[in-house]
C-alpha positions in Angstrom: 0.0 0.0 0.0 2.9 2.3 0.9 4.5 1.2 -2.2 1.1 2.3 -4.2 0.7 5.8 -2.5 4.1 6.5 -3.1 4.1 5.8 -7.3 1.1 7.7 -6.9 2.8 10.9 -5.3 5.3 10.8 -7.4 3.3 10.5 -10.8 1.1 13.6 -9.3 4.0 15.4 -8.9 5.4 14.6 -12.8 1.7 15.7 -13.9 1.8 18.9 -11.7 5.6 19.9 -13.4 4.9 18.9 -17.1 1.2 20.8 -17.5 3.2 23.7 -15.8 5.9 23.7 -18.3 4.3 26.0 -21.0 3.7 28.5 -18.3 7.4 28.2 -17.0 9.0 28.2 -20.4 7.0 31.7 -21.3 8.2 34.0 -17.5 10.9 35.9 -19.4 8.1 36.9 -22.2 5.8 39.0 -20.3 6.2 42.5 -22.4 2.9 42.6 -24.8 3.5 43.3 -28.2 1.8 43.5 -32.1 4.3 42.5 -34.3 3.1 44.0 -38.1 5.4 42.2 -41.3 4.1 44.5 -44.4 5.0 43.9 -47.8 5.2 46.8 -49.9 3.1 47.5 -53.0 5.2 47.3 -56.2 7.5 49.9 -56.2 6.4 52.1 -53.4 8.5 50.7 -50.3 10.8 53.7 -49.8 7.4 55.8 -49.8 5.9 53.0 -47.7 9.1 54.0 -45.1 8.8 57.4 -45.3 5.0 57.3 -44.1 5.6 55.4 -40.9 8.4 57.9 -40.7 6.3 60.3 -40.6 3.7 58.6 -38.8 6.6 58.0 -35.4 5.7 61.2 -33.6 2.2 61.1 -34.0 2.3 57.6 -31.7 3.0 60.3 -28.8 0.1 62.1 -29.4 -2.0 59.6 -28.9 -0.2 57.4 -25.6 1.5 54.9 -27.4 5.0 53.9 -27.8 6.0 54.1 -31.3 7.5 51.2 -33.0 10.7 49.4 -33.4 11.4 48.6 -37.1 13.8 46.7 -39.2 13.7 46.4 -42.9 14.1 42.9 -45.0 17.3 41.9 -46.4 16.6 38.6 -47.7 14.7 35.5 -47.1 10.4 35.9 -46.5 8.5 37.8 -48.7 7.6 40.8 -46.2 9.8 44.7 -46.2 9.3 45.9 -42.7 8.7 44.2 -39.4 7.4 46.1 -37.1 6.6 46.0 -33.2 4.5 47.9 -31.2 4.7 47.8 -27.5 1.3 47.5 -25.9 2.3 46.6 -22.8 -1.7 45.2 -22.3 -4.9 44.9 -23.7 -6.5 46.9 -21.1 -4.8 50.0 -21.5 -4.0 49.9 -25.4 -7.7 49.4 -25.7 -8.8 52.0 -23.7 -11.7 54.0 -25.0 -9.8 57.6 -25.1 -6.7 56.0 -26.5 -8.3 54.0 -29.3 -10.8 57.0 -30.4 -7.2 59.5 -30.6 -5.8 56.4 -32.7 -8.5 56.6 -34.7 -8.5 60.3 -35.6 -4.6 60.3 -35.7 -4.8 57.4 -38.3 -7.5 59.2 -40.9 -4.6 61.4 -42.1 -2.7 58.3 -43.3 -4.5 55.8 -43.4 -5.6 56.1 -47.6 -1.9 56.5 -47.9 -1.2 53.3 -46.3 -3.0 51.3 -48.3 -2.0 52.8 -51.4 1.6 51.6 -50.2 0.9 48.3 -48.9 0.3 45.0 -50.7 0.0 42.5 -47.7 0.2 42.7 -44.0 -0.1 40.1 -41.4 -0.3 40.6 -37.8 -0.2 39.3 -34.5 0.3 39.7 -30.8 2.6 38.3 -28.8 4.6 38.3 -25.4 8.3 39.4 -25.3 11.0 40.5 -23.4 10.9 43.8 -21.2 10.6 47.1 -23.3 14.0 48.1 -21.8 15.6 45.4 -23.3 13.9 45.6 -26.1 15.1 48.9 -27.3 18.6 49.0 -25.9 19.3 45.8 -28.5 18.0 48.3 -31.1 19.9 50.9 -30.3 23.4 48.6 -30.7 22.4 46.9 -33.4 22.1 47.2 -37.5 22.0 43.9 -38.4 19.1 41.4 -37.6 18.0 37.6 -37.7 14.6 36.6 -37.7 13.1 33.3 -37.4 9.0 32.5 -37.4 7.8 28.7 -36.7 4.7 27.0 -36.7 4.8 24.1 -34.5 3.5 20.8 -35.1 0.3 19.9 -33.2 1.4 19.7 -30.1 4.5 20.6 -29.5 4.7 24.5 -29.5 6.5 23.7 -25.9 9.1 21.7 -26.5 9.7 24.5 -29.6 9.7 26.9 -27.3 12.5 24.9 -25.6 14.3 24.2 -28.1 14.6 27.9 -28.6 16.0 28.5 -25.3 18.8 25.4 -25.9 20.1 27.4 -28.9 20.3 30.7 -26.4 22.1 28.3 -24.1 24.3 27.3 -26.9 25.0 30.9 -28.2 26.0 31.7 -24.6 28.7 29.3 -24.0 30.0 30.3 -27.8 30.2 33.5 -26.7 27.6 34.6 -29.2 24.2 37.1 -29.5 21.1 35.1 -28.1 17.8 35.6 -29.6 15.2 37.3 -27.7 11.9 34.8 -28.1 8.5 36.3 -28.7 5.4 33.7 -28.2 2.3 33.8 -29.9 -1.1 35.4 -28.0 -3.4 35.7 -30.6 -3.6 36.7 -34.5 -1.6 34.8 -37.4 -0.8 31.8 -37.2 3.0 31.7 -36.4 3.6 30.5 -32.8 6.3 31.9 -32.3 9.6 34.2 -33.7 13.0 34.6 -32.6 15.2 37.2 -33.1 18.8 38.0 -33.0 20.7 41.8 -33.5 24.2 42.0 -34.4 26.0 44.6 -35.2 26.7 44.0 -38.9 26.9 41.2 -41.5 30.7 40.2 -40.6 28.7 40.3 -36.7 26.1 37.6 -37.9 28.7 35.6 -39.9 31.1 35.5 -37.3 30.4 31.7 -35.8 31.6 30.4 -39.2 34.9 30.8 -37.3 34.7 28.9 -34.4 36.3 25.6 -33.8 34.4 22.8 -33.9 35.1 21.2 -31.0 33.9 24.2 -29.3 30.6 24.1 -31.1 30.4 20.4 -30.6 30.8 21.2 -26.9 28.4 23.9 -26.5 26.0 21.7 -28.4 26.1 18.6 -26.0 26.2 21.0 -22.8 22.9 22.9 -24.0 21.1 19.6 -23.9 21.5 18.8 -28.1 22.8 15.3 -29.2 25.5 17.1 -31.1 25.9 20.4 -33.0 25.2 18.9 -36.8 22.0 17.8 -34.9 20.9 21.1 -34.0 19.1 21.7 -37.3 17.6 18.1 -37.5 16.2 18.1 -34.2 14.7 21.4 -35.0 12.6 20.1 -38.0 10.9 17.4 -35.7 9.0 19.9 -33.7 7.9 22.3 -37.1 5.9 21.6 -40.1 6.7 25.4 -41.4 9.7 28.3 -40.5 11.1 31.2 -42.3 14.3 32.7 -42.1 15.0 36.3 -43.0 18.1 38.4 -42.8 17.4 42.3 -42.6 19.1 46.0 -41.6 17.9 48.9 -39.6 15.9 51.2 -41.1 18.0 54.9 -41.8 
């Protein structure tokens, strides 16, 4: 009987940690944001950036925080990523704030959709503002990843996410700040890393092997050729695009 209780305690216990682990994993992501990838109309981007340009100080007017940008290099279809703090639903939503939105946005609004072919949005829960922005301000160069998950397994994604950070660290290397999914498109989540340039990003072509293989094994991965593989059995779609401030 002993025996019995105590299998039972500790197969509670496994339940209570595992349906927990989502909630874990996602602690660091507490910052609301709406993330916006826009694809330009043919031949209008550079007007497309100059309207949100113009658009930044009006976000003031009206109580929110204006975006952080960066603009595609290569890789996905979209031009500009942007994200929008909101901080939470509550207070971006508020009735005062959403009516000065609304009478900020008539002045560019037909403009905006002159400019843009396709947009997709979504909400989702990053890292502290703070942190946020002071990676902008050091950084010029960027690396963005979006995955769906497989049915199923948007948790274990999520940590194997944080195994690559765990790998970058002991290389010495940028982590990627993780932003998770709340509601909107599809995607279930996006990484992304700043570096300072291109020679920045490229820079891990350089180190040794056995240091990668070592960083690998210590971050939890079989090895660090398996990094990749292991990925693909937790996604049935990702894209990958390099991009640049915008000047």
């Amino acid at each position: 009987m002993k025996l019995i209780k105590a299998i039972a305690l500790l197969i509670a216990f496994a339940f209570l940690i595992f349906s927990n682990a989502p909630a874990r994993a996602q602690q660091k992501e507490t910052f609301l944001y709406q993330a916006r990838f826009v694809q330009a109309a043919p031949g209008k981007l550079l007007e497309l950036i100059d309207l949100y340009k113009s658009r930044m100080p009006v976000y003031a007017t009206v109580g929110d925080e204006p975006p952080m940008w960066i603009r595609h290099s290569q890789g996905d279809q979209w031009d500009l990523m942007l994200l929008f703090p909101v901080a939470s639903y509550t207070e971006y939503y508020r009735a005062d704030r959403m009516a000065k939105r609304k009478e900020a946005d008539q002045k560019f609004s037909a403009r905006f959709k002159e400019c843009i072919a396709w947009q997709e949005d979504l909400f989702v829960y990053g890292p502290p503002l703070v942190d946020l922005r002071a990676a902008f301000a050091k950084a010029a160069f960027f690396h963005l990843e979006i995955f769906h998950a497989l049915p199923g397994r948007q948790a274990e994604l999520y940590r194997e996410r944080e195994m690559e950070n765990a790998y970058q660290r002991a290389l010495h290397r940028p982590e990627n700040f993780i932003f998770v999914r709340d509601q909107g498109a599809g995607w279930d989540l996006f990484t992304l890393g700043f570096y300072r340039d291109l020679k920045h990003y490229a820079e891990s072509a350089d180190i040794a092997e056995k240091d990668q293989e070592a960083a690998a094994r210590a971050a939890g991965f079989e090895g660090a050729t398996r990094i990749g593989p292991y990925l693909r059995t937790l996604i049935y779609k990702h894209h990958d695009t390099l991009a640049v401030a915008v000047k």
